[in-house]
PASEBA-1860 file (N, C-alpha, C; in nm, 3 decimals):
! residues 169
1> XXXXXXXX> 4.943/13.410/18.265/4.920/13.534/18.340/4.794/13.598/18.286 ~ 4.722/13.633/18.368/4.589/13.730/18.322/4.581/13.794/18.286 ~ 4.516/13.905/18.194/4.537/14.012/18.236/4.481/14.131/18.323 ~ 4.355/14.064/18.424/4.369/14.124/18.529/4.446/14.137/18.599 ~ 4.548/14.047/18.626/4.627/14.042/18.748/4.763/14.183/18.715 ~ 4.787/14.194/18.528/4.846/14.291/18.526/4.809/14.427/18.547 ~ 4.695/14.430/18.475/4.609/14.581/18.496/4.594/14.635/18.604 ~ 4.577/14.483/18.760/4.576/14.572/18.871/4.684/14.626/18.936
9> XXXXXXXX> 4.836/14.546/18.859/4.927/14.529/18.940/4.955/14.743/18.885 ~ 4.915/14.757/18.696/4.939/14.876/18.682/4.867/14.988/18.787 ~ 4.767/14.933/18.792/4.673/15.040/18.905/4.792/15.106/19.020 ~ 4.818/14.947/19.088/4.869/15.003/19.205/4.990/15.083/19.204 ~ 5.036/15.064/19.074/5.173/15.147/19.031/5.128/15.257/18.985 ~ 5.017/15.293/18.962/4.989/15.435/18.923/4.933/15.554/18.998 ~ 4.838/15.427/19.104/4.788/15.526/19.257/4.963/15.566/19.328 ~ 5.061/15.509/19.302/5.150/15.493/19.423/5.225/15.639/19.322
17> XXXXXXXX> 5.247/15.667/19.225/5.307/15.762/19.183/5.197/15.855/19.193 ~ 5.106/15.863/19.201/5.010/16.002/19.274/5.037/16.041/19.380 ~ 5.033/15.932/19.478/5.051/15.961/19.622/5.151/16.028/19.636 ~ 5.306/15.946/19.528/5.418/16.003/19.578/5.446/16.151/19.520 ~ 5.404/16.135/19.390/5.371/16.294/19.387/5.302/16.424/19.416 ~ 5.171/16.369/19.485/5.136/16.437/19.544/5.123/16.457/19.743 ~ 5.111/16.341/19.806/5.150/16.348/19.964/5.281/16.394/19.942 ~ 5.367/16.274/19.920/5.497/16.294/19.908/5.591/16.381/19.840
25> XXXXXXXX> 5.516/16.495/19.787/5.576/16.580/19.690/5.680/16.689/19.739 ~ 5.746/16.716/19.669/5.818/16.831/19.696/5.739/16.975/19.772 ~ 5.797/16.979/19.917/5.724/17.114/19.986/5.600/17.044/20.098 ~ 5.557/16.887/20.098/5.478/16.822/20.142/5.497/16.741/20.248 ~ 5.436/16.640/20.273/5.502/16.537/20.374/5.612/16.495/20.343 ~ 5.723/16.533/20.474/5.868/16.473/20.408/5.929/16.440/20.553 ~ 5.948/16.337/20.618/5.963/16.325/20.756/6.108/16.324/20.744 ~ 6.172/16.386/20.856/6.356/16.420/20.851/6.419/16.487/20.691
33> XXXXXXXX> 6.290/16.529/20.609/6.357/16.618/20.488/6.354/16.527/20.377 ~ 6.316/16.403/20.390/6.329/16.284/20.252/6.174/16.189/20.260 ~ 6.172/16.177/20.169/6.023/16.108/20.138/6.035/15.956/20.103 ~ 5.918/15.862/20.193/5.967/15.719/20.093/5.934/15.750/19.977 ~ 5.998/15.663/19.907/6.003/15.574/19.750/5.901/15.490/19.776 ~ 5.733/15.543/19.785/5.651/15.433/19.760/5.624/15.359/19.624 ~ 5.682/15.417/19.515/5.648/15.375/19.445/5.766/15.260/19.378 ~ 5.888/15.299/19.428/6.037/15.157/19.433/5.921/15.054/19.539
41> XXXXXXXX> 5.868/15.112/19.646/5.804/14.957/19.727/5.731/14.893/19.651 ~ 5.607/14.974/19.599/5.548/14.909/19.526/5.574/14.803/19.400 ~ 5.694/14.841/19.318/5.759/14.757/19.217/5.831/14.678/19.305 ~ 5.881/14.621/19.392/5.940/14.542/19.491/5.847/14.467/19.495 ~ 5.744/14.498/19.591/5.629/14.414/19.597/5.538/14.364/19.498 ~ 5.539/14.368/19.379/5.497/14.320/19.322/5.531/14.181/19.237 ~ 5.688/14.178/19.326/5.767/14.076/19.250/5.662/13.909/19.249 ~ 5.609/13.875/19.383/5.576/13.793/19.362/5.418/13.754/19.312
49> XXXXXXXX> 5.323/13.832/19.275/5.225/13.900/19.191/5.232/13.881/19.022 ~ 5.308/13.911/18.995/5.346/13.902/18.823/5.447/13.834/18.780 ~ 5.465/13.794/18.662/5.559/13.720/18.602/5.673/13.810/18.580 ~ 5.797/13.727/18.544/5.909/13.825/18.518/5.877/13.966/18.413 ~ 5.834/13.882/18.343/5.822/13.983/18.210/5.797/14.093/18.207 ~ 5.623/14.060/18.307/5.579/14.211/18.325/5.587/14.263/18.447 ~ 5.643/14.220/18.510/5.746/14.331/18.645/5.826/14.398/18.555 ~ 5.934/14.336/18.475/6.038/14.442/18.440/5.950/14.546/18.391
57> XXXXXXXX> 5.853/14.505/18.319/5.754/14.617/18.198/5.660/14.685/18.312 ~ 5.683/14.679/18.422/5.612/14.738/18.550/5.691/14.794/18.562 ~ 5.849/14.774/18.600/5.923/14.845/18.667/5.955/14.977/18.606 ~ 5.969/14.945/18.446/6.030/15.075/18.365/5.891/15.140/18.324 ~ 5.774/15.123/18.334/5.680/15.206/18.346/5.707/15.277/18.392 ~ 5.659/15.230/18.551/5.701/15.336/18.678/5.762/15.456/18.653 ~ 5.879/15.338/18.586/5.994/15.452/18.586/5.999/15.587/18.542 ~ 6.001/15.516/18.349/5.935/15.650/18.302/5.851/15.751/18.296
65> XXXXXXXX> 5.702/15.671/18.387/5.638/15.765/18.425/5.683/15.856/18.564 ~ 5.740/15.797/18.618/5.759/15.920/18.731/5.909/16.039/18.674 ~ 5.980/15.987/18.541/6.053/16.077/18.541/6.009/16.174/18.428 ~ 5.872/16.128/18.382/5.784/16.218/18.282/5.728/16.350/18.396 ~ 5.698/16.280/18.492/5.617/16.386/18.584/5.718/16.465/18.666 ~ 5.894/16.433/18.686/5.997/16.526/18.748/6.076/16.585/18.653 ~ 6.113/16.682/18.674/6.207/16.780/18.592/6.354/16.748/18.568 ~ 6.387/16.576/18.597/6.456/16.575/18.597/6.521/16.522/18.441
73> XXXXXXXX> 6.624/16.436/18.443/6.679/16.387/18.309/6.567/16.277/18.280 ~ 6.521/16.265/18.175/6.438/16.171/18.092/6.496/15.996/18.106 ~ 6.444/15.918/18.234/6.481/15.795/18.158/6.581/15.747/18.304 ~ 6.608/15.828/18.420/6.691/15.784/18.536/6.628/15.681/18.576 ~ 6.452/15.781/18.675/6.398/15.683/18.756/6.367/15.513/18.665 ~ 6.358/15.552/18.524/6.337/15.413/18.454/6.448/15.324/18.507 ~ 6.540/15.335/18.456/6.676/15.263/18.447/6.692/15.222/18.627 ~ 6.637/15.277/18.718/6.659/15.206/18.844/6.566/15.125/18.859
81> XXXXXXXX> 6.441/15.222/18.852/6.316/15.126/18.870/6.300/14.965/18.798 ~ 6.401/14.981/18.667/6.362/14.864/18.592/6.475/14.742/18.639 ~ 6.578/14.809/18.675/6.685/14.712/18.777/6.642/14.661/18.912 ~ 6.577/14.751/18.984/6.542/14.691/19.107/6.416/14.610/19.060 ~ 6.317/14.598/18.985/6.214/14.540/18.930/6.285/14.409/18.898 ~ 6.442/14.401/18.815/6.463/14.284/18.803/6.577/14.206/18.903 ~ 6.581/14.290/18.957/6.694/14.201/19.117/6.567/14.197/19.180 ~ 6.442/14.217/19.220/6.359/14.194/19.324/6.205/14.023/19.213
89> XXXXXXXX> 6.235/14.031/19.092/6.179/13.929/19.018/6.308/13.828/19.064 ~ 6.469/13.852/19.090/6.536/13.736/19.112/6.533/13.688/19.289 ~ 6.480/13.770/19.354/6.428/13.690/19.471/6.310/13.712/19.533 ~ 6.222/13.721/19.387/6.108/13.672/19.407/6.067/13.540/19.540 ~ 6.132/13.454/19.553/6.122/13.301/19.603/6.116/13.369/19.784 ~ 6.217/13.496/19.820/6.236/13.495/19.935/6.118/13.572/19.996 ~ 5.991/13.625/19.916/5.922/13.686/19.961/5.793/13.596/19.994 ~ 5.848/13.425/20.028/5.771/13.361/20.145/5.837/13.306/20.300
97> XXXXXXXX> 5.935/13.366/20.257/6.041/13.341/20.412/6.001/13.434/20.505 ~ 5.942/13.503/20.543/5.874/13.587/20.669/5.929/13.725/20.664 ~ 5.842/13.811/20.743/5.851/13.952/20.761/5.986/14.003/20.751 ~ 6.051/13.963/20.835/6.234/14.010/20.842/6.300/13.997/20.690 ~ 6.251/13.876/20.615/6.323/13.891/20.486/6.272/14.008/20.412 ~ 6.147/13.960/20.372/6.132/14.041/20.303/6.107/14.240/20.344 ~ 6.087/14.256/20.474/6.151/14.395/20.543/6.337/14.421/20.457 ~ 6.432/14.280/20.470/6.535/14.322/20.430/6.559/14.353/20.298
105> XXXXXXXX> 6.494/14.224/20.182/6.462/14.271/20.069/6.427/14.424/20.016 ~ 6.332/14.469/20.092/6.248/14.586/20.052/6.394/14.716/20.063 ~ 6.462/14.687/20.207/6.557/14.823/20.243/6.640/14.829/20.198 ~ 6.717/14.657/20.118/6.831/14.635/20.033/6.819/14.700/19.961 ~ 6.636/14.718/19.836/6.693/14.747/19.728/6.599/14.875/19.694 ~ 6.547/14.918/19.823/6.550/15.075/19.812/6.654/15.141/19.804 ~ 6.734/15.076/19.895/6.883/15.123/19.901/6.920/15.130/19.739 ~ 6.942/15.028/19.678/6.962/15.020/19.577/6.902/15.122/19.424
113> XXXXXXXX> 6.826/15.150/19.491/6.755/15.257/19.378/6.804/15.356/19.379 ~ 6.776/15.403/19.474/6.848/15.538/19.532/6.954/15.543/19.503 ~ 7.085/15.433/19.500/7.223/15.473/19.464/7.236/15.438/19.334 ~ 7.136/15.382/19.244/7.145/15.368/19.082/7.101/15.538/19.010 ~ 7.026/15.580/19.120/6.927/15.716/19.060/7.027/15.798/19.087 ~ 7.116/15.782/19.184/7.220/15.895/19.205/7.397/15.900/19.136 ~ 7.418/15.751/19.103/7.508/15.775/18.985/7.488/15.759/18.884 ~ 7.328/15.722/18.847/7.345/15.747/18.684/7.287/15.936/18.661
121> XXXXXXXX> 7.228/15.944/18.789/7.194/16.126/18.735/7.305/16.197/18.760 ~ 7.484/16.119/18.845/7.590/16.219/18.834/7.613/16.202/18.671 ~ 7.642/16.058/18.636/7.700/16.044/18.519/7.617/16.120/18.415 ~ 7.517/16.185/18.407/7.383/16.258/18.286/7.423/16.391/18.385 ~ 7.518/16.463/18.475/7.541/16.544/18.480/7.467/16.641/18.608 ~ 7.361/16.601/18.661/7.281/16.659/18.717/7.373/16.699/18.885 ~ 7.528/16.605/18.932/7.610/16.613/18.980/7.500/16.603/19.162 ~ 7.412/16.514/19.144/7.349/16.482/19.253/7.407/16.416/19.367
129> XXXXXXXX> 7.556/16.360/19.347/7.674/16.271/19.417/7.749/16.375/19.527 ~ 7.725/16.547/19.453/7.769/16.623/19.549/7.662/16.703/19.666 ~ 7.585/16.659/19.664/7.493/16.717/19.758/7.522/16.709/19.899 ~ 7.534/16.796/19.997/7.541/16.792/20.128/7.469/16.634/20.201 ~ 7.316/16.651/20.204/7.308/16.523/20.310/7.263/16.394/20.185 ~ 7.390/16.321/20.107/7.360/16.256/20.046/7.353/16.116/20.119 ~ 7.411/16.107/20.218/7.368/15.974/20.278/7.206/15.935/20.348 ~ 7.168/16.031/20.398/7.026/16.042/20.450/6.952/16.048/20.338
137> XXXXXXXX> 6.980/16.099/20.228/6.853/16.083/20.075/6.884/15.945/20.024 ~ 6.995/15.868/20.065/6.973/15.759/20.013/6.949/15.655/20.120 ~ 6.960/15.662/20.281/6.904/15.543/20.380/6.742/15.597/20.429 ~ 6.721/15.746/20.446/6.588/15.762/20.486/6.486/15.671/20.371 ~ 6.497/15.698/20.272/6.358/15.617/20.179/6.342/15.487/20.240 ~ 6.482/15.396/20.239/6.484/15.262/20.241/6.418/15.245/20.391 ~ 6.438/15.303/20.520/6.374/15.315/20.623/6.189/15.365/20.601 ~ 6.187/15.459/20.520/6.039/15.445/20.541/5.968/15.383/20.504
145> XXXXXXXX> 6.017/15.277/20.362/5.958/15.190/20.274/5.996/15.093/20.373 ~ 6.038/15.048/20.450/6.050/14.965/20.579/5.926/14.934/20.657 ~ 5.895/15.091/20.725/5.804/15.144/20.803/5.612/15.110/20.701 ~ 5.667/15.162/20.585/5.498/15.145/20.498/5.495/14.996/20.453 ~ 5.611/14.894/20.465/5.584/14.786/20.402/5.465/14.677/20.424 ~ 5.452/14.647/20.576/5.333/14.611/20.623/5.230/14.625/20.591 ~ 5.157/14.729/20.608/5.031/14.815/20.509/5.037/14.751/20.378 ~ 5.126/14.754/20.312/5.150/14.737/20.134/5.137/14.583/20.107
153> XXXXXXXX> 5.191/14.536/20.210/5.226/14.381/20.192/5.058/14.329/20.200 ~ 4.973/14.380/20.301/4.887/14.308/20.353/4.768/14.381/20.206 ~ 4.781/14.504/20.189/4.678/14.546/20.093/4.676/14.454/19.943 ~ 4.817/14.432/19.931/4.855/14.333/19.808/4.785/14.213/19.819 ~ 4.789/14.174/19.925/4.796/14.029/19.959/4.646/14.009/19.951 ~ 4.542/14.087/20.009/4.388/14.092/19.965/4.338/14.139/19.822 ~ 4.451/14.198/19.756/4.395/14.251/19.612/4.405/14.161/19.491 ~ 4.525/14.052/19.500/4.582/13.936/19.468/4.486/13.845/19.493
161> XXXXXXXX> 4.447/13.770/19.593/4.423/13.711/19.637/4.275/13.650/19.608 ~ 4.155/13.703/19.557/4.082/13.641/19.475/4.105/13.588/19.359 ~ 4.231/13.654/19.289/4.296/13.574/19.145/4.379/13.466/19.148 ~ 4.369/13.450/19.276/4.453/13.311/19.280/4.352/13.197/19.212 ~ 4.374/13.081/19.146/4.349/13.022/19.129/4.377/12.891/19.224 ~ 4.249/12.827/19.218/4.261/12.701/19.355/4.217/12.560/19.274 ~ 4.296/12.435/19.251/4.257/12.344/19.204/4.149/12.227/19.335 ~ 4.086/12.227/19.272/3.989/12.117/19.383/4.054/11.978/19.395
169> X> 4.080/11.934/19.567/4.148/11.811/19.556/4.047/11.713/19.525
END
């Protein structure tokens, strides 16, 4: 593994927690009241980009950095981010089976974030399990990271894509 290929993969994990903190921020663009998780897409997508290793060490970046920058408990968004980082490194393989998979991949395990971020912040107390529209804070993300995946997929796919290495037949 390079380490360009990691440095850029950090880039894109670090523009994507700007965006989401700042487009996507609290009081900002929030379509139906919930914001994607561009930055769960982005660690998704990066599964097939980096080696295991440093996805997971991508994923709990992320993590911790976005729960350095929210007021919330120290260490949530890690602990999802770094799970979905490593269920999305274990089907890595399906993200050459076509658009529909990996569209399903992406909404599975947005889904999935979202319901790791919301019982481990009941269990740390923050009692986020009782909130009025808790079903829409946890299917809207996975729908818009749906909707932005295209864009993401194709920007990856040109940013990657000079580091490929090509053997001459």
């Amino acid at each position: 593994m390079s380490r360009s290929r990691v440095a850029l993969a950090l880039l894109f994990v670090v523009v994507a927690i700007v965006i989401q903190t700042t487009v996507f921020g609290a009081g900002r663009i929030q379509p139906l009241g919930v914001a994607p998780a561009l930055v769960t897409l982005v660690v998704i997508l990066l599964a097939p980009y980096v080696e295991p290793e440093y996805h997971l060490l991508l994923g709990f970046t992320a993590g911790i950095l976005m729960d350095l920058i929210g007021s919330g408990t120290l260490g949530l968004w890690a602990m999802a981010l770094t799970a979905v980082a490593y269920a999305a490194t274990r089907l890595r393989d399906r993200f050459t089976r076509g658009p529909f998979v990996v569209g399903a991949v992406v909404f599975t395990l947005t889904i999935l974030s979202q319901i790791i971020y919301i019982v481990i912040g009941t269990l740390f107390g923050q009692n986020t399990i009782a909130e009025p529209q808790i079903l829409s804070k946890i299917l809207l993300p996975g729908t818009w990271n749906l909707l932005l995946m295209y864009p993401m997929v194709i920007g990856l796919k040109l940013a990657f894509k000079p580091m490929e290495r090509r053997w001459a037949a």
